[in-house]
N, C-alpha and C positions, 0 to 999 in steps of 0.2 A: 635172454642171453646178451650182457651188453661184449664190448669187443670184436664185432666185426665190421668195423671201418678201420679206414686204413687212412693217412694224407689228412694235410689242412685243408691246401692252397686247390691239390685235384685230389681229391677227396672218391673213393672207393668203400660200397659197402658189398659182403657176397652174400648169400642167401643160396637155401636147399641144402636137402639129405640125401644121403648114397641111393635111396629106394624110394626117394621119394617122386614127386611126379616129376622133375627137375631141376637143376642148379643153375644160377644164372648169379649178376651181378649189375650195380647200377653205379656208373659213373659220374660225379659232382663236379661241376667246375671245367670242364673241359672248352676250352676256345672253339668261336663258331669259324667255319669256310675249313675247316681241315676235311680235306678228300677221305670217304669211310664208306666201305663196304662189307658185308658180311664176309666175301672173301679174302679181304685184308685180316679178320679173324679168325678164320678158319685156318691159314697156311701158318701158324704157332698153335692152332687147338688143335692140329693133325700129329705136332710135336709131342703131344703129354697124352694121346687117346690113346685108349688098351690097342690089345693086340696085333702089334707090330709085331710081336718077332717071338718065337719061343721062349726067350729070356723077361718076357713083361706077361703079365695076365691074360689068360684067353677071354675075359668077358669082351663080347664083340660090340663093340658102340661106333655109333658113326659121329658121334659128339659133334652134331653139325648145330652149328648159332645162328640165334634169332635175335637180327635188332630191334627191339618194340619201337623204341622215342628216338628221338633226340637227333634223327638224321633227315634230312627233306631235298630232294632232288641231290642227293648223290654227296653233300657234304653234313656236316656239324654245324647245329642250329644255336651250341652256346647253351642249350638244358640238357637235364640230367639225360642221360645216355642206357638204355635201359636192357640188355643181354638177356637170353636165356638159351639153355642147350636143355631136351630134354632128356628123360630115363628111359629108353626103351627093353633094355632087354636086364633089366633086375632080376633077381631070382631068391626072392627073401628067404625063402624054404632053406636056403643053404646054411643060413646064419638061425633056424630054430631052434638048433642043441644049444646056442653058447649063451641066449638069455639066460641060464642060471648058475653061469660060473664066470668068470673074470680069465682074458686071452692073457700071456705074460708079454710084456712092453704095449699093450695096447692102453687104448685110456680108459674103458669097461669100468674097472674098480673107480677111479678119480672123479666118472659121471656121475654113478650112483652115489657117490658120497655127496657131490656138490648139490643135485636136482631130486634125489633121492628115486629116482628111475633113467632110464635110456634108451633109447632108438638103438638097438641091437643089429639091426641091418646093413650087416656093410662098416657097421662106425658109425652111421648119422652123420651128422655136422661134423666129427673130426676124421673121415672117410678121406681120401683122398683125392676123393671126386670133388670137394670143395673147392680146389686149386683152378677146376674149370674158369670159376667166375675172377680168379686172379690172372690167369693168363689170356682170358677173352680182353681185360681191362688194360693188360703188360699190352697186347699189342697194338691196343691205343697211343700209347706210353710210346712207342718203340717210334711207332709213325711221326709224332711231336719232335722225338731225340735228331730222330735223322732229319729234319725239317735244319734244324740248328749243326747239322752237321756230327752229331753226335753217335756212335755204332758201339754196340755191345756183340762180343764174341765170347759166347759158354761153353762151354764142355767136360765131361768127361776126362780131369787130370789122373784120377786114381782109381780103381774098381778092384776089390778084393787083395788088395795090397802089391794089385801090380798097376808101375806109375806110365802115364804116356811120354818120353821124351823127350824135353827139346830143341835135340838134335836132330831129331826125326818127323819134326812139328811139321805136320800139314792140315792146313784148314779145310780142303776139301775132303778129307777123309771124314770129319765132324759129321756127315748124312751119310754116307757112305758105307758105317758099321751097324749093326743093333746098337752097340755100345756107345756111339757119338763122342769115342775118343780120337784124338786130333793126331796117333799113332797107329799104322795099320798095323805094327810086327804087335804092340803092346795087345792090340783090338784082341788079334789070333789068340795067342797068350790068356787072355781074359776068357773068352770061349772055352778053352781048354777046362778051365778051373769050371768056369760057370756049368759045364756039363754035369763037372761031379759033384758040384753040390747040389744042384736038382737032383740028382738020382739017388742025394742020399735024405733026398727032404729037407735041405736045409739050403739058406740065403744066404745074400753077401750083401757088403757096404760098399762105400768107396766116398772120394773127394771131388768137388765140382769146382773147377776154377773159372772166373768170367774175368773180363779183358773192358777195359771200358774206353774207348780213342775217340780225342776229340771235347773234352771238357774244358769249357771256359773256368779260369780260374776266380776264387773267391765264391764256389758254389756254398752252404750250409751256412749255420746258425752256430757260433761260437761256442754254446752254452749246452742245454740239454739236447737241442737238433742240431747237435753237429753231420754232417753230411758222413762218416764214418759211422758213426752210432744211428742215425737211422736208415743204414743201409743194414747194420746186424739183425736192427727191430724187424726189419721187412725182411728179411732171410729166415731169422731166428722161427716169424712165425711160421714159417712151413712145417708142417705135423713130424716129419722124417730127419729135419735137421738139428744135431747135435754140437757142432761146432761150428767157430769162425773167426776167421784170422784176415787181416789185410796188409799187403806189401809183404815185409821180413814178417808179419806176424810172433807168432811164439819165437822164433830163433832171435827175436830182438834182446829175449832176455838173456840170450846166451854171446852176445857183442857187445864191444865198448862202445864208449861215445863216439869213438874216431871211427870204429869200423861202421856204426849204425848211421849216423848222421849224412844226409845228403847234402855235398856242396854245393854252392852255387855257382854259376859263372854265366857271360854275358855271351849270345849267340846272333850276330845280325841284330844288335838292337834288342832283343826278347832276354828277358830272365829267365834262366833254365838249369837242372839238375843235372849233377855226373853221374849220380845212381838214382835209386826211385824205392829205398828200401821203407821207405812211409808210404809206398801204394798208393802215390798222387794224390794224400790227404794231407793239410799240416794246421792243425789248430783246431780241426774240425772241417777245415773247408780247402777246398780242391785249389791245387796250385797248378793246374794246367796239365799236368805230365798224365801217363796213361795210369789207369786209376785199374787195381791190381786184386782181388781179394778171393778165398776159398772157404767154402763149407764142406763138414763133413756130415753124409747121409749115411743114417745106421742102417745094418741089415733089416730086410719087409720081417716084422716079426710074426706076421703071421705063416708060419712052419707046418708040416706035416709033422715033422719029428716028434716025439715023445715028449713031454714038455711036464712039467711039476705045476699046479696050482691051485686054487680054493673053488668051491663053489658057494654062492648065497645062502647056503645054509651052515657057511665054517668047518668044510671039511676038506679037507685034505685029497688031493684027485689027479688024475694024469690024465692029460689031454691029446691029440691029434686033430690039429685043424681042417678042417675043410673048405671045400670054397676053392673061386679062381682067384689066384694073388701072384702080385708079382716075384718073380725069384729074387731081382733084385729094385730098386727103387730109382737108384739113379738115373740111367737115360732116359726117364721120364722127367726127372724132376729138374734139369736141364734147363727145359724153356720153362719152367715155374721160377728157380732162383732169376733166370733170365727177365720176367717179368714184374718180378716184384725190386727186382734193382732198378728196372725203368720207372715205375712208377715213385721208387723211394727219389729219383734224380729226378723227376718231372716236379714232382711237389716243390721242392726246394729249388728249383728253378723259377717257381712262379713266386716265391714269397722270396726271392731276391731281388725281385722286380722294384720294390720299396726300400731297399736300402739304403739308399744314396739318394737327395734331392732331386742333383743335377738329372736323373735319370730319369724322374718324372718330371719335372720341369720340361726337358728336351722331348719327352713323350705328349704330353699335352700342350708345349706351347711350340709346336712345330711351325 
């Protein structure tokens, strides 16, 4: 399977299956003396572990990480960086009926066409226990950002078509709910609905918005790595995500030039915007202002409900899932877009480093 690496410059590969002995992930390129512990990983893999709360999967994992390499008396030695979480409480037996039919929105049918068989357990490789070895690698990422003074804030803007406010924006509410919306009247609200669609067997979707404060400007690559475009590629690949918008997003196509356009003006010396409807990206690469963007996560398609589908012998069938799954997807997937936007910013910070002469010139001829 090629396509599991992620990054040039910090460079991410992940590895393992939903049932299989465990997932883990191996990070490339990362600078040596950065302060690293297990529990600096652990307090974001506590973020995306099951069963937190009635509204996420009861399978019980304590997703606790193991750092093999790469760390020696308490910092980063400068080599590869080596993770692993294991599998302990799999239960394959749940997933034996569905080897021979195809789940509807799962990737089942797509495997077997590409590999001509699949890892039926859980998903395999596109499980969503993969995300493990992206979010143990995000809080790498996250550690480097804040070093440079850089903070990401995600959360829960949308869940089942009810939005969090903000007028009503409070950041501590973000840990506060199951839902990890930054609205406690919207959180209740969400609750309400998320009750009845559990009892009627059935999921929900919703929108994730991150916050990005503190980007130096002229982050990205003008051309194909524009710093917008490989923040989508690193979103896009999370298994659940469907859409994604930055800044005005879609409603840019619905504004003029005048209304869409950010002015400029001088503030204390600094160049700065009256609005920020480009979501603090312009040309590809970050003008400083706070960097803005949403995805949307579809509802968990794996359903109790009554469902229409095929099985491997071309018939026509009707299914009911089994299995622990989450009712809905997003407040888990939370610190997953959260990590894979650090990591898409860490890369592209390091291959700006060569930009400009003067910049190495002034680096090595100190």
């Amino acid at each position: 399977m090629a396509g599991s690496t992620f990054g040039n410059q910090f460079k991410i590969m992940t590895w393992g299956e939903s049932h299989g002995a465990g997932v883990g992930v191996v990070i490339d390129g990362c600078p040596s003396g950065i302060p690293l512990a297990e529990s600096d990983i652990q307090v974001m893999l506590n973020k995306r572990k099951p069963g937190q709360s009635k509204y996420t999967t009861p399978r019980k994992e304590d997703d606790e990480v193991e750092i093999l390499s790469g760390i020696f008396e308490g910092k980063t030695t400068g080599t590869p960086i080596s993770m692993v979480v294991r599998n302990k409480t799999q239960r394959s037996a749940d997933y034996s009926e569905i080897a021979r039919f195809y789940r509807p929105g799962h990737a089942d049918y797509t495997f077997d066409e590409k590999y001509g068989f699949r890892d039926y357990r859980g998903g395999g490789r596109s499980s969503g226990r993969e995300t493990i070895g992206r979010v143990a690698a995000g809080a790498v990422a996250v550690k480097i950002l804040a070093t440079l003074g850089i903070s990401i804030c995600t959360y829960s803007k949308e869940i089942g078509g009810i939005a969090a406010s903000y007028d009503n924006f409070d950041k501590e509410q973000i840990e506060k709910n199951p839902f990890r919306m930054p609205d406690e009247k919207a959180a209740a609200q969400v609750e309400e609905y998320a009750m009845k669609q559990i009892e009627q067997g059935d999921s929900i979707g919703g929108i994730i918005e991150c916050v990005i404060d503190g980007m130096m400007p002229g982050i990205g690559e003008p051309v194909f790595d524009k710093l917008d475009a490989k923040l989508a590629q690193a979103v896009f690949s999370i298994g659940a995500v469907k859409g994604f918008e930055i800044g005005s997003g879609f409603n840019a196509a619905r504004l003029t030039g005048t209304e869409n356009n950010d002015a400029f003006y001088m503030n204390n010396g600094k160049v700065e915007k009256k609005t920020n409807n480009a979501g603090g990206i312009l040309g590809g690469m970050s003008d400083g202002s706070q960097i803005v963007f949403r995805t949307a996560i579809k509802p968990t398609p794996s359903i109790s409900s009554v469902q229409d589908t095929v099985n491997k012998d071309g018939e026509d069938i009707k299914v009911s899932i089994k299995g622990r799954h989450d009712p809905m997807i997003v407040p888990r997937a939370v610190v997953v877009v959260e990590s894979m936007a650090a990591l898409a910013l860490v890369d592209l910070i390091f291959e700006n480093m060569t930009s400009r002469i003067d910049n190495i010139v002034k680096f090595y001829k100190k």
